[in-house]
N, C-alpha and C positions, 0 to 999 in steps of 0.2 A: 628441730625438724626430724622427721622420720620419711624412712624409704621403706618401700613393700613392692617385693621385688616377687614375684611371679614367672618362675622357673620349672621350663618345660623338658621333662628328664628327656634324653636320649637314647634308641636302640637300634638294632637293624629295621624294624620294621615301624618306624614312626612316619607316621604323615603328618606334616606340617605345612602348610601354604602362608608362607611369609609373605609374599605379595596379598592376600584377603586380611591377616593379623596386623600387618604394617598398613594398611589403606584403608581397612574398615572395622577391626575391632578394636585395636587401639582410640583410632577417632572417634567411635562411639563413644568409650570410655569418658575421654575425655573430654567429652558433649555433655556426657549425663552427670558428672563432676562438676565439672565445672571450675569456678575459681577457686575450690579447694584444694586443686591438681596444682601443686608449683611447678614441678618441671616432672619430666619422662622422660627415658632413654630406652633405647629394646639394643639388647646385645644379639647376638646373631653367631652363635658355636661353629669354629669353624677348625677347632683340631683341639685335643687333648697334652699333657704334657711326655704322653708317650706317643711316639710316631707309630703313624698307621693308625692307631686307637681313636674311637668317635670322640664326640666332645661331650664331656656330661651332660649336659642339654642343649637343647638344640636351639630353644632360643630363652631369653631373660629379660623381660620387660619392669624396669625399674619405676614405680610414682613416687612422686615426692610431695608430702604432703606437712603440716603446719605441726601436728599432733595424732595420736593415736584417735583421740574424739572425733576430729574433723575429717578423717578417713572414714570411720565410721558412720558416720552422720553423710555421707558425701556420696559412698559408694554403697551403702546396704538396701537402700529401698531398689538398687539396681541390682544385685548380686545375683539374682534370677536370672535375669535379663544377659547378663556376661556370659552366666554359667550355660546358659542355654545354646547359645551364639557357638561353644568351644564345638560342636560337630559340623561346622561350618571350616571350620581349617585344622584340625587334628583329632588324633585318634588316642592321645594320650592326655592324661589330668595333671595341672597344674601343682607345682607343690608352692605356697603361698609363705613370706617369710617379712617377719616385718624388724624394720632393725631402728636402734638409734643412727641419725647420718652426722656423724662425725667428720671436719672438712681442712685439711690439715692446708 
């Protein structure tokens, strides 16, 4: 299994609408996926390990999918389509990470 985790850096002046990302770009996503998608999570930044200090991103939305192929085959005919959608709830660009999921 592999996770590709799509992480939203954080600043003073970031706009992000979690309610439109949680209620309709996520669910898009995982519309135009499909059964490639195993599972999702969106993390939600809500302090750093220094007090006071933001949270490195703001938000971090995890897919979990079968293989690197089946991500790819899953999500690229759509990756326009995502990519387009991101000035509908923010003002910042995704940094995209994709990892082995290791499940102790």
């Amino acid at each position: 299994m592999i996770k590709v985790s799509v992480m939203y850096p954080n600043r003073k002046d970031v706009q992000f609408d979690t309610d439109y990302y949680q209620n309709k770009h996520l669910p898009m996503i995982a519309e135009r996926v499909g059964n490639a998608l195993k599972g999702l999570e969106l993390d939600l930044g809500i302090a750093s390990r220094v007090p006071g200090e933001l949270a490195p991103y703001v938000a971090i939305a995890h897919l979990v999918f079968d293989d690197v192929a089946s991500f790819q085959e899953a999500f690229g005919p759509h990756a326009a389509t995502f990519a387009a959608d991101v000035k509908n709830y923010s003002n910042v660009q995704a940094e995209l990470q994709i990892s082995d999921l290791i499940q102790f």
